[in-house]
TIZAKE-674211 format. One record per residue (C-alpha): residue in three letters; x, y, z. Coordinates in steps of 0.25 Angstrom, whole numbers, plus 5000, padded with zeros to 4 digits. Example, Ala and Ser with C-alpha at 12.3 -4.5 7.8 and 13.67 -1.06 7.14 Angstrom:
2
ala504949825031ser505549965029
***
This chain:
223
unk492748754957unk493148764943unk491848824939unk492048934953unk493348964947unk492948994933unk491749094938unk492849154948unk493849174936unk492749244927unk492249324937unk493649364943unk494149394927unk492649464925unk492849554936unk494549594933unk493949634919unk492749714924unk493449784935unk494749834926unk493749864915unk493049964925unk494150014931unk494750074918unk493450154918unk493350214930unk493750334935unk493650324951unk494950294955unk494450194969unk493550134959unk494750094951unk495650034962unk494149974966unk494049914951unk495349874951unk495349784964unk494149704959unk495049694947unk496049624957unk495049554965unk494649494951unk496049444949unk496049394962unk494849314961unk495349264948unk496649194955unk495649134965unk494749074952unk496149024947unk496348934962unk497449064966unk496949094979unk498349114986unk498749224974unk497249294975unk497649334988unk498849364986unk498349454976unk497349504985unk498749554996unk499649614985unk498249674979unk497849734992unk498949804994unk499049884982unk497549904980unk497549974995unk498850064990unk497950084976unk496650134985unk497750214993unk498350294982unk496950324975unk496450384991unk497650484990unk497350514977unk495950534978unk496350604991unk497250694986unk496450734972unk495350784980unk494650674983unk494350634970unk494250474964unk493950514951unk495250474943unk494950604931unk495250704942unk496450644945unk497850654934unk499250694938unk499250644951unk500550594951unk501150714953unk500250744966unk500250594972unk501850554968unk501750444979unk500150404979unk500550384962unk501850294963unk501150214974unk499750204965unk500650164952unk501150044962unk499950024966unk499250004951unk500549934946unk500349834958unk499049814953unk499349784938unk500449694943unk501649784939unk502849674942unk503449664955unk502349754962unk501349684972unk500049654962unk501049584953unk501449454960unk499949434964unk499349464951unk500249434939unk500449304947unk499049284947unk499049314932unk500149224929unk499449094936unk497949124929unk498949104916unk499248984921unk497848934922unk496948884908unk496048984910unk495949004894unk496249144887unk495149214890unk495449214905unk496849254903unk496549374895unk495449424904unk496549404915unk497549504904unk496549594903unk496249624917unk497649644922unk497649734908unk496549814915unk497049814928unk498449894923unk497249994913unk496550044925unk497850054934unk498450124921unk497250244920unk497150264934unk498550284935unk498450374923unk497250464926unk497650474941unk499450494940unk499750524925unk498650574917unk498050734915unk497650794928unk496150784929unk495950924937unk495550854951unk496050924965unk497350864969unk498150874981unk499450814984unk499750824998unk499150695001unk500650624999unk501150705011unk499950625019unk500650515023unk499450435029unk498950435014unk500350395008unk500950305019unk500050185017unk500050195002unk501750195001unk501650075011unk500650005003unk501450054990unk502749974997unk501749834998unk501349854984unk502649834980unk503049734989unk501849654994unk502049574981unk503149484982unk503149484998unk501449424997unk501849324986unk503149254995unk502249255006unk500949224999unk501649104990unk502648994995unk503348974981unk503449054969unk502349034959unk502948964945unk502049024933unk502348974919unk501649064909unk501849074893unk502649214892unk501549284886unk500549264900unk501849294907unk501949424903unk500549434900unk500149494914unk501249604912unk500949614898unk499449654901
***
């Protein structure tokens, strides 16, 4: 059991690593929601190598949710910049896609476990107990540096896609008057932010005590 765990741990922490270290470099917007759900399916793994099968799921729900509004956000983008994935073409697209921007920043900060959003209660909870564990320093700092990964990608695709130049692709802005398109993603918006708190009282029958040195504490937050 201990030697499955251990392979488990160094595959879970290998793949985290890898799949942020690609995503910073691509440039195919689904690839880079695709990256980054390995990258959570990595964490997820590593909370099953460290005996936390109830909070894996429970990453699995609160993940699930704001992954699908993520792949959501990035169709009516690539819908409505003329059907291209290729982030480059994209730039300034907050001023086209108002809605599909504030609901995809939720989206990403959900992901990088912003506090009081969904990813937060599943994933800094996660964090917070592997400190707990005598895994050794190198483990730990893998674990930093992933999550520091997980914000970079989240960070340059917000960028290249919402604030940076325009990168001179086709863009039409009608698609927020489609509501077939924009319904599900503010619904799913809505569970992003909530979904959190109301899967952890359901999922756990007490509040889990962590006591951490202040430095991990704020480490998560800090990375």
């Amino acid at each position: 059991g201990e030697t499955c765990s251990a392979l488990l741990l160094f595959i879970s922490i290998m793949t985290m690593f890898m799949s942020g270290v690609v995503a910073i470099f691509e440039y195919d917007l689904k690839k880079i929601i695709a990256l980054s759900t390995l990258s959570q399916l990595g964490m997820m793994m590593f909370s099953i190598s460290l005996g936390l099968y109830e909070l894996a799921f429970f990453h699995l729900l609160t993940h699930a949710l704001f992954k699908a509004l993520l792949f959501l956000c990035a169709g009516v983008l690539i819908h409505g910049a003329g059907n291209t994935q290729d982030i480059r073409s994209f730039g300034g697209l907050s001023l086209n896609f108002p809605l599909v921007t504030v609901c995809m920043n939720l989206a990403n900060l959900s992901l990088c476990g912003v506090p009081f959003l969904a990813g937060f209660y599943s994933k800094d909870l996660i964090v917070e107990l592997a400190c707990q564990y005598s895994w050794g320093i190198f483990i730990l700092l893998m674990m930093f540096i992933c999550l520091s990964l997980t914000v970079l990608y989240s960070v340059r695709l917000t960028y290249l896609s919402f604030v940076g130049p325009y990168g001179g692709g086709t863009s039409i802005s009608v698609c927020e008057s489609d509501y077939s398109l924009v319904g599900p993603v503010v619904i799913l918006s809505f569970t992003s932010l909530v979904s959190g708190p109301i899967l952890s009282w359901l999922n756990f029958p007490a509040p889990v005590l962590i006591f951490l040195p202040a430095f991990l504490k704020w480490g998560a937050l800090f990375f």
